[in-house]
C-alpha positions in Angstrom: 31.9 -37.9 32.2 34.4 -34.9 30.8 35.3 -33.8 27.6 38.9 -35.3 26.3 41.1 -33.6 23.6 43.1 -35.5 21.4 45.7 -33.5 19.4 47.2 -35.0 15.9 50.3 -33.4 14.3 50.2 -34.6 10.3 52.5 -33.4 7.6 53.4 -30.1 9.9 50.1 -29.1 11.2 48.5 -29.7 14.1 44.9 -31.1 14.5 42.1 -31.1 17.3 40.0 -33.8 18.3 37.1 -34.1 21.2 35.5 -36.6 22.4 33.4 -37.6 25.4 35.1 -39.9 28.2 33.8 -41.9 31.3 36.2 -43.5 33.7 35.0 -47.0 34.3 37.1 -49.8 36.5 38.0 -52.9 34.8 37.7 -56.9 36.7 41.7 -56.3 38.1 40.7 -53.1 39.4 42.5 -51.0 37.4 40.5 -47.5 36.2 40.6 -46.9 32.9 38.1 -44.4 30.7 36.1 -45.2 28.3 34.7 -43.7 25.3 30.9 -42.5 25.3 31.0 -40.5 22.1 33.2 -39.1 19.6 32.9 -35.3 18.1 35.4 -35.3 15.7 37.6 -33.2 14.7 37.2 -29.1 16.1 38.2 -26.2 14.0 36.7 -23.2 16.4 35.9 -22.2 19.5 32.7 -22.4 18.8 32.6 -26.1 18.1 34.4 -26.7 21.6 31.2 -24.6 23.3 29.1 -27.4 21.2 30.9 -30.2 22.8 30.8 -28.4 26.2 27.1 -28.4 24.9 26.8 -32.1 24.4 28.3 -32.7 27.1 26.3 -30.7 29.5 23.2 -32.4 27.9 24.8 -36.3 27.9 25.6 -35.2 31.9 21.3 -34.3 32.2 20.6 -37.9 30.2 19.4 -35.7 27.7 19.5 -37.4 23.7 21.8 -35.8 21.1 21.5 -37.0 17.7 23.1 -35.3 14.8 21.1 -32.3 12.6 20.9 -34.8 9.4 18.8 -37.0 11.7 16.3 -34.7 12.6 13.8 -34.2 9.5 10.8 -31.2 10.3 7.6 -32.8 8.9 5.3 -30.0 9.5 4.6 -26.7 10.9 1.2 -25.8 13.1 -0.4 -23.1 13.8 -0.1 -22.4 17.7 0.5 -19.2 18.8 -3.0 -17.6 18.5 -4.5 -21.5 19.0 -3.3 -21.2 22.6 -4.1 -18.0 23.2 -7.6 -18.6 22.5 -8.1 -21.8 23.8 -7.3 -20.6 27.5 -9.6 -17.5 27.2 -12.4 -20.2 25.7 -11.9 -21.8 29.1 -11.0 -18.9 31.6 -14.6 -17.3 30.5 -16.5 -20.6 31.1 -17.2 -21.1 27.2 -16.0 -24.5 26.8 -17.8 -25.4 30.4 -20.8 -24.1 28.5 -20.7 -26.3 25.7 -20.0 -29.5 27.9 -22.3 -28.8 30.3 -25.4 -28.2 27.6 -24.6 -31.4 26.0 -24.1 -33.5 29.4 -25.1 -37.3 29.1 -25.2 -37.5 25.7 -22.8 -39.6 23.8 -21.4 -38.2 20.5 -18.9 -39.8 18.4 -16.3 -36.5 19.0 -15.8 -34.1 21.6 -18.0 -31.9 20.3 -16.6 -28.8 22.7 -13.3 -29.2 21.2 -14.9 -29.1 17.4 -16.8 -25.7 18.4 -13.7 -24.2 19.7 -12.0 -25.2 16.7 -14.7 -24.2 13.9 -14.7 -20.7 15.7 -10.7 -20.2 16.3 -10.6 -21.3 12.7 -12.8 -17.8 11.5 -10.4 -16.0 13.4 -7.0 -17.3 11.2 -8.7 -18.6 7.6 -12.5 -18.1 7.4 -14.0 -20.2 4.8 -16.5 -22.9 3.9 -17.2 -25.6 6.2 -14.9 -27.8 4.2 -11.9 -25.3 4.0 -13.0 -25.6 7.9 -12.3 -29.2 8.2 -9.5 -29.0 5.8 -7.4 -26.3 8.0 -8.2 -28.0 11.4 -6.9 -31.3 10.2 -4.0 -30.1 8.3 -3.0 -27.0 9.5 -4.2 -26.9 13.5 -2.6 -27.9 16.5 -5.3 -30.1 18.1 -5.9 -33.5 18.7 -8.7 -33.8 16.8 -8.8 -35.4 13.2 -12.1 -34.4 12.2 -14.6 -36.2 10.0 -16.2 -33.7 7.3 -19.7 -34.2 9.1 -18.2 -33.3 12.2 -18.4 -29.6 10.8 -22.0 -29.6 10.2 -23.1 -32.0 13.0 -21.6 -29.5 15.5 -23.0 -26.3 13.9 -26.8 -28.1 14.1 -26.4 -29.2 17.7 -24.6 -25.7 18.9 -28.2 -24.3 17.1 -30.2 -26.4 19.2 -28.9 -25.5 22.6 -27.7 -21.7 21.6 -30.2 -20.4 24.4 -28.6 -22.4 26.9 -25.1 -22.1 26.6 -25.3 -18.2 25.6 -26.8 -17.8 29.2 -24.3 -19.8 30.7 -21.9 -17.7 28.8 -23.3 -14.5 29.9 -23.3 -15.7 33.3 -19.7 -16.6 33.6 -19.1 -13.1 31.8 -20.6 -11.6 34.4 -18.5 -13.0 37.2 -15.3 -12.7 35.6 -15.4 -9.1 33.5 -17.7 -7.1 36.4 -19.8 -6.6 32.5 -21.9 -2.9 33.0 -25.4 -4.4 33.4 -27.2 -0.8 33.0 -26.2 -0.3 29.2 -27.8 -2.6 26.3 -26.2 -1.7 22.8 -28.8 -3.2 20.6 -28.6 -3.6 16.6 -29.6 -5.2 13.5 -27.8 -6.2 10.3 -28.7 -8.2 7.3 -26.8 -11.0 5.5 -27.7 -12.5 2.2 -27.2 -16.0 0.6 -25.2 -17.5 -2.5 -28.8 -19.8 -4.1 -31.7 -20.5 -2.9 -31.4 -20.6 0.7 -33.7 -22.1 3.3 -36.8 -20.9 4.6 -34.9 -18.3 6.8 -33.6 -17.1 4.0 -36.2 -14.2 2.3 -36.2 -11.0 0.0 -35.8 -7.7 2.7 -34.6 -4.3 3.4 -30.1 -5.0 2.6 -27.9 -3.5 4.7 -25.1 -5.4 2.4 -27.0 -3.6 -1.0 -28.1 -6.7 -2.2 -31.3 -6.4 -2.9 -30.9 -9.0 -5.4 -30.5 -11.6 -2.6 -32.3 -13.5 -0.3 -31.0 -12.9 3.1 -31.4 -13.3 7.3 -31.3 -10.6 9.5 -29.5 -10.7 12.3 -29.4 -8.2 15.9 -27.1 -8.6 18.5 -26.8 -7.2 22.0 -23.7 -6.4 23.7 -22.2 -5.1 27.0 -19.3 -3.2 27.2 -18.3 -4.1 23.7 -18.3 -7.9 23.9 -21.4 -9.9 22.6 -24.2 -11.2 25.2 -26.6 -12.7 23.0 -28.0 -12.9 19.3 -30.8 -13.6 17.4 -31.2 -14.5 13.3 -34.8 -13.7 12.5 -36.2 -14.1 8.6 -34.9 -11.6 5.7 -38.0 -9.7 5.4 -38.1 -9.0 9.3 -39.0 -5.4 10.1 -36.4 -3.7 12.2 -39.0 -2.8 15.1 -40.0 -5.8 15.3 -37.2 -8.0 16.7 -37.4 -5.4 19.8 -40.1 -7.2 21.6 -38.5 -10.8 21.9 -34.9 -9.0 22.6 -36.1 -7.0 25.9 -37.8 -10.6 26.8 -34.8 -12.0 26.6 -32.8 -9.2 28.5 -35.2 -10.3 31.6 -36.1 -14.0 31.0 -32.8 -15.3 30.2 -30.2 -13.3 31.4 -32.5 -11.8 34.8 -31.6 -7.9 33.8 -34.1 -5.6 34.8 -32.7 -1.9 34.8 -31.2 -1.1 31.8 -31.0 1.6 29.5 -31.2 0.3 25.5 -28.8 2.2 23.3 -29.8 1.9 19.3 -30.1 3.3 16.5 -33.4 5.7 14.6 -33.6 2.0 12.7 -34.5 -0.3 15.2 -37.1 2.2 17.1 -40.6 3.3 16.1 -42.8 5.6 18.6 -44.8 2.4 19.6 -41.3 0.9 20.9 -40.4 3.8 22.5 -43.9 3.3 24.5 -43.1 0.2 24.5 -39.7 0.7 26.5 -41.4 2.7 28.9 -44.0 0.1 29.8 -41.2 -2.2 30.2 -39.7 -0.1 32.5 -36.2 0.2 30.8 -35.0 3.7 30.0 -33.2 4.5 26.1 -31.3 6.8 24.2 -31.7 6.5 20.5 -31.0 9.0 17.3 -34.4 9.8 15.9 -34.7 10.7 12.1 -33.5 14.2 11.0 -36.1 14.3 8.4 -39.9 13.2 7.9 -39.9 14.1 11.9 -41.5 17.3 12.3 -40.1 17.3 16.5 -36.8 17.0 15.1 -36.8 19.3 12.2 -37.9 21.7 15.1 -34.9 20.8 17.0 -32.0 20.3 14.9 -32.2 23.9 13.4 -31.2 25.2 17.0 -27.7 26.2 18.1 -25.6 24.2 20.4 -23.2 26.6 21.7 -19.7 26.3 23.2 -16.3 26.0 21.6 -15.6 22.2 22.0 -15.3 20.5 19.0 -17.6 17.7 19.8 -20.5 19.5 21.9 -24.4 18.9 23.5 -27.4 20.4 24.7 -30.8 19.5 26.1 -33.4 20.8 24.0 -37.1 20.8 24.7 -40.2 20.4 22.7 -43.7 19.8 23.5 -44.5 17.0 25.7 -42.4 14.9 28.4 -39.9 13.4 26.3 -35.9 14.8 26.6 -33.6 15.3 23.5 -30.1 16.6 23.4 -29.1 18.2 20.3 -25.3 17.0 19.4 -22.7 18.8 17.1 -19.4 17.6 15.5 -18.0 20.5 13.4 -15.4 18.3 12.0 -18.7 16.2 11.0 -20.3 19.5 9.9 -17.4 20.6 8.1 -17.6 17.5 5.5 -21.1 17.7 5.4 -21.0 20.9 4.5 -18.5 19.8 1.5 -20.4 17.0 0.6 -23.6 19.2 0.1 -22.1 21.7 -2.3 -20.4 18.7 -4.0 -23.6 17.2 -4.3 -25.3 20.1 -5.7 -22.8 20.6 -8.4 -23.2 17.4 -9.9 -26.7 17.4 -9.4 -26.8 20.4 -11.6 -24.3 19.6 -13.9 -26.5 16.3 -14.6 -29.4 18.0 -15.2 -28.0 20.4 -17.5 -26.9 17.5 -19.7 -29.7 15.6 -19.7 -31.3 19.1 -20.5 -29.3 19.2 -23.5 -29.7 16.0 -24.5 -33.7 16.7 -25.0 -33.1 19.8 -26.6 -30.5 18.5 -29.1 -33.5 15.3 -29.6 -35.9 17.7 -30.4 -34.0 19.0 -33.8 -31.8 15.3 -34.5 -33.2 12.8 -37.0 -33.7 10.1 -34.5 -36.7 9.7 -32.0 -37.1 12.3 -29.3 -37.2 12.3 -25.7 -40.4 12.7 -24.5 -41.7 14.9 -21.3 -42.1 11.9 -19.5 -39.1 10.3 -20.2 -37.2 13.3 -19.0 -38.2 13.9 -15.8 -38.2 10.4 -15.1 -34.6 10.6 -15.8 -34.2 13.6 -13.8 -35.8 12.1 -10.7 -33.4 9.2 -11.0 -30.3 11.8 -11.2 -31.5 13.2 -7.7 -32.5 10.6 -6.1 -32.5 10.8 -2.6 -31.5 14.3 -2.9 -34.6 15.3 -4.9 -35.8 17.6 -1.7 -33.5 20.1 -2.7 -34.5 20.8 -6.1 -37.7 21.9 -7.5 -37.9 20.0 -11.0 -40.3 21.3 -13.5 -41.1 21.2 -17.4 -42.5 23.8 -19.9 -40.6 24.1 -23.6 -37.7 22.4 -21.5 -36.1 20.5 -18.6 -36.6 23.8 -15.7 -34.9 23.5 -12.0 -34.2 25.6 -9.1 -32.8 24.9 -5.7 -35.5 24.5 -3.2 -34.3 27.6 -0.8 -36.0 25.9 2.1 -34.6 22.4 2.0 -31.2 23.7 1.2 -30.9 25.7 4.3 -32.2 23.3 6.6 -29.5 21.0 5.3 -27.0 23.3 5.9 -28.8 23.9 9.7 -28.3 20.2 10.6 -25.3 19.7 9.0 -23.2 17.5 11.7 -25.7 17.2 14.1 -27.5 14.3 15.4 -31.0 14.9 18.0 -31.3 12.0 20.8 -34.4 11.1 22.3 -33.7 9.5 26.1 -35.2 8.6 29.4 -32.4 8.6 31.5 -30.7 11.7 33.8 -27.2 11.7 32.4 -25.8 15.3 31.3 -25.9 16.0 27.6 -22.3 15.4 27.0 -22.4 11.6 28.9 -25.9 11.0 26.9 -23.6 11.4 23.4 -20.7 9.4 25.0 -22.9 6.3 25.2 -24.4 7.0 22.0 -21.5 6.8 20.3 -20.4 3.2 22.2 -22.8 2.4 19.7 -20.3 2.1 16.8 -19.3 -0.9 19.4 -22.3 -3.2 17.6 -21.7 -1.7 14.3 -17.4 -2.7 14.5 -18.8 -6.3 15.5 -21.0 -6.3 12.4 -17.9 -5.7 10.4 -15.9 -8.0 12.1 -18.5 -10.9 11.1 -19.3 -9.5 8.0 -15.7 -8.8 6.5 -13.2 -10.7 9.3 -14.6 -13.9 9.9 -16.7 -14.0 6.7 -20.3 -14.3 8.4 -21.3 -14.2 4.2 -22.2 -15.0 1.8 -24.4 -18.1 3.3 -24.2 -21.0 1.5 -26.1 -23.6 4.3 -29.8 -24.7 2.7 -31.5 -25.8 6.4 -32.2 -23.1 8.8 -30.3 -25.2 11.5 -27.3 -24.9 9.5 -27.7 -21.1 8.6 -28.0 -20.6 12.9 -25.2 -23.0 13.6 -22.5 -21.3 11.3 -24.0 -17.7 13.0 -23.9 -18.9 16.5 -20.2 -19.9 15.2 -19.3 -16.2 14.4 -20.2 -14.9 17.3 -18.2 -17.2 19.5 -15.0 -15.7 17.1 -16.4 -12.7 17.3 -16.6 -13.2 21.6 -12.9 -14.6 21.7 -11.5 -11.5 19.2 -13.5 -8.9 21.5 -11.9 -10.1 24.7 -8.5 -10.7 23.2 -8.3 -7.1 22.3 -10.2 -5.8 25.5 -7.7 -7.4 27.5 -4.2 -6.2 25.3 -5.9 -2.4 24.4 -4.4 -3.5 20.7 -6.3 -4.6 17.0 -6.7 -8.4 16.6 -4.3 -7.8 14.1 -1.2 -6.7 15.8 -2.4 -9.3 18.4 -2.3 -12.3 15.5 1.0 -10.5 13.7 3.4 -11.3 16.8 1.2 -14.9 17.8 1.1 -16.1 13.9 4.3 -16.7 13.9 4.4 -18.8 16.6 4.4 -23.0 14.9 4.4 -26.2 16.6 6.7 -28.3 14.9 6.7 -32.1 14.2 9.9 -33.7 14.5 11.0 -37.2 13.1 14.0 -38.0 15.1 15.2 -41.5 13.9 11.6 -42.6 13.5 10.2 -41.1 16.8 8.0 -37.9 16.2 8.4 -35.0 18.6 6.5 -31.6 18.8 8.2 -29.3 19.9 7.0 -24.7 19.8 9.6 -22.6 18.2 11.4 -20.5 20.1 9.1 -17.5 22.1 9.9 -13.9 21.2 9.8 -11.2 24.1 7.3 -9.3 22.2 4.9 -12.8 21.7 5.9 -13.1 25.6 4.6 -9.5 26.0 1.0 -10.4 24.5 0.6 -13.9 26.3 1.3 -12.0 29.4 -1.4 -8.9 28.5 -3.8 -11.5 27.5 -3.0 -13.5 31.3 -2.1 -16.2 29.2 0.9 -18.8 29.8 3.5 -19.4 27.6 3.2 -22.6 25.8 6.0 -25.0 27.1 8.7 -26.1 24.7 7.6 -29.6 24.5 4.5 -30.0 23.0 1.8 -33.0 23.9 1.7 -35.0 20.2 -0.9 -34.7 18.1 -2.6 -37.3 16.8 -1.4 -36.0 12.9 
């Protein structure tokens, strides 16, 4: 085949036409060509590089049909689909999934619906129906899920979390060479929309909802991704849950020499006894006040010129503490204080004013009682630094005492720990800490952990066990690119599979791959997705 040009002169002009040509022989022998397609009529150079085009194609036995015959039905999300979807399988998650459920015969592929219902926090995090809705509609998949199919998978992912989270952890282990001697342990709280099931209870809210019936939930992570999780009734004590999490550190996951990293929260000096029963060394904050150890401590100086400094500090008995400064730390607290105290004071003078002015008015007055009730509430949790007191009037003065230790501790933080690191490595892995606290946003205010709305228990640990498999893709996305899920999802977004209806037939086919999308598929060890697509069944 070769490209023939026609040329037409008409009423003084000249014209160009193209078209595509074959030489075939006819019965007497004789070779003539014959015509394989007509391209009309060409104005530019640029429509002669579309028939060179055509041809080139026609030459491969590739189809051309004409742009009015290709209609775009509807765009997909792909690009952080993909992406996810071979990390789900590189770390052994799907594997996990199949393998917990082997020999038993659902009605879907239940793997495929758990690595949709968590890919589907990480781009539109909703209810389970808004779940159902975006993998049907808006998903590149070939599922077409039922709306049970959401609910069914989140009750049987409940029933074998143990199992596949050990798998998990197992296959972590292998391919991320995970830091088994740090444990970053922590708890959170998340509350319900009604009544709730009998998880859901009245506790201590981390989200200030008191109002609410909620779960509490700790999770334990290495090197900043997620290893396991456990959801535990709202009115759970914090030091509590500690007991069943080192049993699982050593039952289910085999580690035996590790040092637990929490917060003042989740420790009480029983767990710290605890610990060292167990065998496992810590480093933990302790409580800067009601702690007479650490009152002792914190007042002391930690000398040097770094910004971000420690010492070891001693006190009575065996135990080790290092004293920690951050003077850009101390230098807000230090603001906050004094702002504090001003509007402390400028409270109490009105509310002073307000009794004396009720004394002389027509109208009832305040009483005594009244008063100081009031002024407690104006304090607050800071009525240490104020000595409150009535005679004619409202009387206060600030507590000399309380206000100077303030001032002493001001940026500081006192560790307690087991282990032999110096001071400075001791606050390092402290402050991995904010590691756990980052994932509890993430679940809380990324992939919408709350409010609940599920009214079994089993459904409440489903949609949890959920989260934390987004939560486990997100973490290891960004481990492995060193950038924010969000940069990460602002170049793959983009990235649609298309559904073409060419004359009938329907074609996927990606859009075309940027070099900066190309830039994140290859930080995340990820292929490109090839131009052709596998249809869905949409």
């Amino acid at each position: 085949m070769h490209l023939k040009r026609n040329t037409v002169k008409k009423n003084g002009k000249v014209y160009e036409y193209a078209k595509i040509v074959q030489s075939v022989r006819r019965e007497d022998g004789q070779v003539t060509q014959k015509v394989v397609k007509n391209l009309g009529r060409m104005k530019t150079e640029e429509d002669w590089e579309r028939a060179e085009s055509i041809l080139e194609a026609m030459k491969k036995g590739e189809e051309v049909v004409k742009l009015k015959d290709v209609k775009i039905e509807k765009q997909l999300e792909l690009g952080g689909i993909w992406a996810a979807d071979d990390i789900w399988t590189e770390v052994g998650v799907g594997k996990a999934i199949r393998n917990s459920f082997a020999g038993r015969d659902f009605e879907y592929n239940i793997e495929r619906m758990a690595f949709l219902l968590a890919v589907n926090r990480l781009y539109d995090p909703g209810s389970d129906l808004a779940a159902r809705k975006w993998i049907d509609k808006r998903a590149y998949c070939q599922l077409e899920p039922e709306e049970q199919w959401v609910y069914r998978t989140g009750y049987r992912l409940a029933d074998q979390k143990d199992e596949i989270e050990e798998e998990i952890f197992q296959n972590l282990r292998k391919n991320l060479n995970l830091s088994l001697n740090r444990v970053f342990y922590d708890l959170t709280s998340s509350y319900f929309e009604g009544k709730g099931p009998e998880l859901a209870l009245f506790g201590y809210s981390r989200d200030h909802r008191p109002d609410r019936k909620q779960i509490v939930l700790g999770v334990v992570m290495m090197d900043g991704i997620p290893i396991a999780h456990r959801v535990w009734a709202g009115n759970t004590a914090d030091k509590s849950t500690l007991e069943k999490s080192v049993k699982d550190l050593k039952e289910r996951f085999g580690i035996e020499d590790v040092t637990f990293v929490a917060d003042r929260g989740v420790m009480s000096s029983t767990n710290l006894g605890d610990l060292e029963d167990w065998g496992y060394d810590y480093i933990l904050s302790t409580n800067r006040r009601k702690n007479k150890t650490a009152e002792k401590l914190l007042v002391k100086d930690v000398p040097g010129s770094d910004k971000v400094r420690a010492r070891e500090v001693r006190s009575k008995g065996e135990k080790r503490y290092i004293l920690c400064l951050n003077e850009e730390r101390r230098k807000k607290d230090l603001e906050k204080l004094e702002k504090v105290r001003e509007e402390c004071e400028k409270e109490l003078e009105e509310l002073k004013k307000r009794y004396e002015n009720s004394q002389e008015g027509r109208g009832r007055p305040m009483t005594k009682e009244s008063t100081l009730k009031q002024a407690q509430n104006i304090l607050g949790k800071n009525k240490r630094l104020f000595d409150i007191k009535f005679d004619e009037t409202l009387e206060w003065e600030l507590n000399e005492e309380a206000w100077l230790y303030e001032k002493d501790i001001a940026g500081k933080i006192l560790l307690v720990s087991t282990d032999n690191l110096k001071p400075s490595k001791t606050l390092d892995e402290y402050k991995n800490l904010k590691d756990v606290e980052q994932a509890f946003d993430d679940l809380k205010n990324f992939l919408k952990l709350r409010p609940f709305h599920h009214n079994t228990d089993k459904g409440v640990r489903g949609h949890t066990f959920i989260c934390i498999l987004a939560l486990l893709l997100k973490k290891l996305m960004e481990k492995r690119t060193e950038k924010t899920f969000k940069k990460i999802m602002n170049e793959l977004e983009p990235l649609k599979a298309n559904i073409l209806n060419v004359r009938g037939e329907k074609i996927c086919q990606r859009n075309e791959i940027t070099h900066s999308q190309e830039k994140i598929f290859e930080s995340l060890d990820v292929e490109t997705p090839p131009r052709m697509l596998v249809e869905t069944k949409k």
